[in-house]
C-alpha positions as a Python dict, from the first residue, in 0.01 Angstrom:
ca = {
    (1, 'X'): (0, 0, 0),
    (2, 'X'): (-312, 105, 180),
    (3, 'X'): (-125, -18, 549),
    (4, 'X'): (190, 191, 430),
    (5, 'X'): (-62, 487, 385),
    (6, 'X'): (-224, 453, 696),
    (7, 'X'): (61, 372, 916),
    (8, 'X'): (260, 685, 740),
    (9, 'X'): (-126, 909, 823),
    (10, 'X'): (-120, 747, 1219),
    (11, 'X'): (299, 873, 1250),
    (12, 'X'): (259, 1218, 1108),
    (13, 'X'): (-40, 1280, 1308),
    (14, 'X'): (116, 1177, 1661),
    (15, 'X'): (433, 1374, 1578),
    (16, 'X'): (146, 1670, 1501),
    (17, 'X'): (9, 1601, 1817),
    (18, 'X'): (347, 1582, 1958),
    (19, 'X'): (440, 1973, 1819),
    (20, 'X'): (135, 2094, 1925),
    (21, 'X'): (196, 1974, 2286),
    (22, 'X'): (496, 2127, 2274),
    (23, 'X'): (401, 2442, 2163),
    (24, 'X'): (110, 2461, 2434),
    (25, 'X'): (393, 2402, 2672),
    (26, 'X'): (581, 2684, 2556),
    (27, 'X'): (284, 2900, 2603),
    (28, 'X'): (210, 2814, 2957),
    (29, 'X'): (571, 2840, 3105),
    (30, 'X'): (675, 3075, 3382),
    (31, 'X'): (554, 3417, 3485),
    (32, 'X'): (668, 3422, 3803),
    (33, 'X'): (854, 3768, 3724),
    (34, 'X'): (524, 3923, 3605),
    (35, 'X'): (327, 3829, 3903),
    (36, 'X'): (313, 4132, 4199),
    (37, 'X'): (525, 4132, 4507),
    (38, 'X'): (122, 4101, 4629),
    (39, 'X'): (-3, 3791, 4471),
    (40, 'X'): (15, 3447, 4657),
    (41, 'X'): (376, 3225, 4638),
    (42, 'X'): (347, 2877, 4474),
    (43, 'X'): (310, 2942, 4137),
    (44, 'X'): (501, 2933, 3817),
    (45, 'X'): (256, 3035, 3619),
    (46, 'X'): (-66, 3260, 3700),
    (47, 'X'): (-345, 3414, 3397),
    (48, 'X'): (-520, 3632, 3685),
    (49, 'X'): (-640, 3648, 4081),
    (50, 'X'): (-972, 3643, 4127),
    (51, 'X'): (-996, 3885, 4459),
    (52, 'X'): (-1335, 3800, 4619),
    (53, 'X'): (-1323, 4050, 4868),
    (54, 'X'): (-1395, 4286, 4563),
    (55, 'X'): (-1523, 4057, 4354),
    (56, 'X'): (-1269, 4147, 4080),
    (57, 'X'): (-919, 4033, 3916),
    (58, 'X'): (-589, 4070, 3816),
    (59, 'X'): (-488, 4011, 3471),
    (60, 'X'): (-107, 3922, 3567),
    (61, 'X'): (20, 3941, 3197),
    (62, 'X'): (-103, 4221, 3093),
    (63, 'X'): (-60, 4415, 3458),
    (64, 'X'): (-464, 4473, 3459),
    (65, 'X'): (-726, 4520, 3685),
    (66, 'X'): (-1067, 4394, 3582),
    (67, 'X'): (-1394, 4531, 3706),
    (68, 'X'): (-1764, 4537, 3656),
    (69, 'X'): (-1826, 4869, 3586),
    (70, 'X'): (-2138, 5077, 3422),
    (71, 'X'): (-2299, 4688, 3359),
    (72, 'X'): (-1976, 4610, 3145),
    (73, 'X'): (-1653, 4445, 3251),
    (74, 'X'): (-1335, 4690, 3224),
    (75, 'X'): (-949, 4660, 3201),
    (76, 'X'): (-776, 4923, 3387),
    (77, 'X'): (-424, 5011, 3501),
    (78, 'X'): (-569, 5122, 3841),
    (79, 'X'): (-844, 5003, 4090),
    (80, 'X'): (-1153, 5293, 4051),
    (81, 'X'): (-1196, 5483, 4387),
    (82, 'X'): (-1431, 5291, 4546),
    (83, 'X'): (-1182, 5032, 4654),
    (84, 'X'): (-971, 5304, 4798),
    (85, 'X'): (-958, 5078, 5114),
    (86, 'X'): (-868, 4749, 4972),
    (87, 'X'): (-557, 4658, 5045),
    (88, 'X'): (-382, 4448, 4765),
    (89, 'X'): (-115, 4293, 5003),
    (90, 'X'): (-324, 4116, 5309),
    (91, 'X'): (-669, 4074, 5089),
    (92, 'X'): (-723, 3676, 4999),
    (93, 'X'): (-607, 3636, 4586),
    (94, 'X'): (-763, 3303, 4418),
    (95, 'X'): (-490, 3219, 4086),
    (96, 'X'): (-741, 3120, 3809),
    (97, 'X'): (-582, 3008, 3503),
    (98, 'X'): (-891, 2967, 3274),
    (99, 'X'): (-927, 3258, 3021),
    (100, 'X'): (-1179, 3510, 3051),
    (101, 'X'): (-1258, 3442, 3383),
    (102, 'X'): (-1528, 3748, 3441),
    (103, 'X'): (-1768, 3534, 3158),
    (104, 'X'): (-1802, 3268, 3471),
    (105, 'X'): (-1775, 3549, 3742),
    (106, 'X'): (-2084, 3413, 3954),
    (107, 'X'): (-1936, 3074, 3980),
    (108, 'X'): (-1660, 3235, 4083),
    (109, 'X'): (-1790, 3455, 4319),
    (110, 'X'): (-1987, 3206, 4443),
    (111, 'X'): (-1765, 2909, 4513),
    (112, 'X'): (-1458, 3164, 4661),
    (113, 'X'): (-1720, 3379, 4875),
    (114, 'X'): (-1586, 3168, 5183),
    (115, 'X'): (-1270, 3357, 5151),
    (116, 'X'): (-1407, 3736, 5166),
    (117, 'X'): (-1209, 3868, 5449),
    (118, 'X'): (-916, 3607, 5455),
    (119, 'X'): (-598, 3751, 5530),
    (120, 'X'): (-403, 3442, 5617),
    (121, 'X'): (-230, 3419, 5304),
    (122, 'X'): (105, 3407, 5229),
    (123, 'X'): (227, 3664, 4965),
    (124, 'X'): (523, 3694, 4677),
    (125, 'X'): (695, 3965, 4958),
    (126, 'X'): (721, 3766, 5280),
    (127, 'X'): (900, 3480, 5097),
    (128, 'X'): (1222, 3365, 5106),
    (129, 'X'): (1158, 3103, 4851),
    (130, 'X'): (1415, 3149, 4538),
    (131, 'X'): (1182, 3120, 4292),
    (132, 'X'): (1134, 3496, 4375),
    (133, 'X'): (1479, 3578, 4433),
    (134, 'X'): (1371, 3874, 4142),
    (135, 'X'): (1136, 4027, 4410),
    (136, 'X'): (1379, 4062, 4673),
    (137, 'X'): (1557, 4434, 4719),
    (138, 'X'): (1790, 4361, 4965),
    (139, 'X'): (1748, 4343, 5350),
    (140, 'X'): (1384, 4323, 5519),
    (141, 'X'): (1219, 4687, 5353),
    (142, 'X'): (934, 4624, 5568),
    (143, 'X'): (531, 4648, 5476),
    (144, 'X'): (426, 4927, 5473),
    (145, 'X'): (46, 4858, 5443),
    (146, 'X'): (-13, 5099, 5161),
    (147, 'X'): (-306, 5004, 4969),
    (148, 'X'): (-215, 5283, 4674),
    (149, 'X'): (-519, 5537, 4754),
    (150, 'X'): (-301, 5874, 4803),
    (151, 'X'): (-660, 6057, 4793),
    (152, 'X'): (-655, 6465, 4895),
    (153, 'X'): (-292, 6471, 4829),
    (154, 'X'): (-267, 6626, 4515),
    (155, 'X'): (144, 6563, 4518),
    (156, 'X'): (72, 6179, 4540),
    (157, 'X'): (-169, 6119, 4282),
    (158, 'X'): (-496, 5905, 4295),
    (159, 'X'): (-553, 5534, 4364),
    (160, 'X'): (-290, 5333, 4228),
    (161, 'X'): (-437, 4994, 4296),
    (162, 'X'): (-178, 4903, 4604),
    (163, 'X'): (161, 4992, 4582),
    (164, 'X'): (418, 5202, 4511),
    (165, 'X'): (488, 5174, 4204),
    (166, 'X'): (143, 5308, 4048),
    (167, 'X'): (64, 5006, 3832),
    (168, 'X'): (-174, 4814, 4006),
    (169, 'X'): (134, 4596, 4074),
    (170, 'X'): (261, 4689, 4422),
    (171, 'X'): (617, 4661, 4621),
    (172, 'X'): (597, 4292, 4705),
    (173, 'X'): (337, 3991, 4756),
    (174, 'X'): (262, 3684, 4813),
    (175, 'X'): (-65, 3434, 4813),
    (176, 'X'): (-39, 3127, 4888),
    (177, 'X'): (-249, 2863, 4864),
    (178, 'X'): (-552, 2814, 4704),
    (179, 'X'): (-613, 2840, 4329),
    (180, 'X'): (-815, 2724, 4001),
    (181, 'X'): (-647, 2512, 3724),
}
């Protein structure tokens, strides 16, 4: 009786496991939709970019910058002004996939200081690849090197974080390259 217990405990907890598994898989999936016409090609699925040039990120889910700010860590729709001339599309993006990634922000800014100033990557935009067939508008638009600060013009707006679109999110992108699993 007791082996028919435990051998009935050992196959409901591996089909447990098995559902759980599953359901993490779920979770994970593909973003590649959600992820800017700026951010770096090669990835299905991305939590944020780590953008050591700035030493901030993009929260690709929720279409979020965050940024030390006033000794706290912010979420914001837009880049604040001082980053007026960053330029979303040809600065270097690291994909981090760990949550909360500010918590460990001076590991991160430490090991990915190497790539301040990088603008070899290839982004979401300039690819032809058609996992990002959703990007494309039709024919080459062309880059237009906006990086979304539309300062004294008060018919533009303010800094929108690079693009055209005013959500942080850009026209097009890609990356390319290096990331953090």
């Amino acid at each position: 009786m007791k082996k028919i217990i435990l051998s009935a405990a050992i196959l409901l907890s591996c089909f447990t496991a098995k559902m759980a598994s599953a359901q993490v898989s779920i979770g994970l999936g593909i973003n590649i939709g959600s992820q800017p016409d700026w951010g770096p090609v090669g990835y299905d699925y991305v939590n944020y970019y780590y953008m050591p040039d700035i030493d901030a990120y993009y929260d690709v889910p929720a279409h979020n910058y965050v940024y030390f700010e006033n000794n706290v860590w912010v979420h914001r729709r837009y880049l604040p002004v001082r980053y007026r001339n960053y330029n979303v599309y040809n600065g270097y993006k690291v994909v981090i996939n760990d949550r909360n990634p500010w918590i460990r922000n001076t590991y991160y800014r430490d090991h990915y200081y190497g790539y301040r100033g990088r603008h070899d990557q290839v982004i979401i935009r300039n690819s032809r690849d058609v996992r990002y067939a959703n990007h494309w508008r039709g024919g080459d638009r062309g880059w237009r090197g906006d990086n979304g600060w539309h300062g004294g013009n008060p018919n533009r707006g303010g800094w929108h974080g690079g693009g055209e679109h005013g959500h942080g999110g850009g026209e097009h992108g890609h990356g390319g390259g290096h990331g953090h699993h």
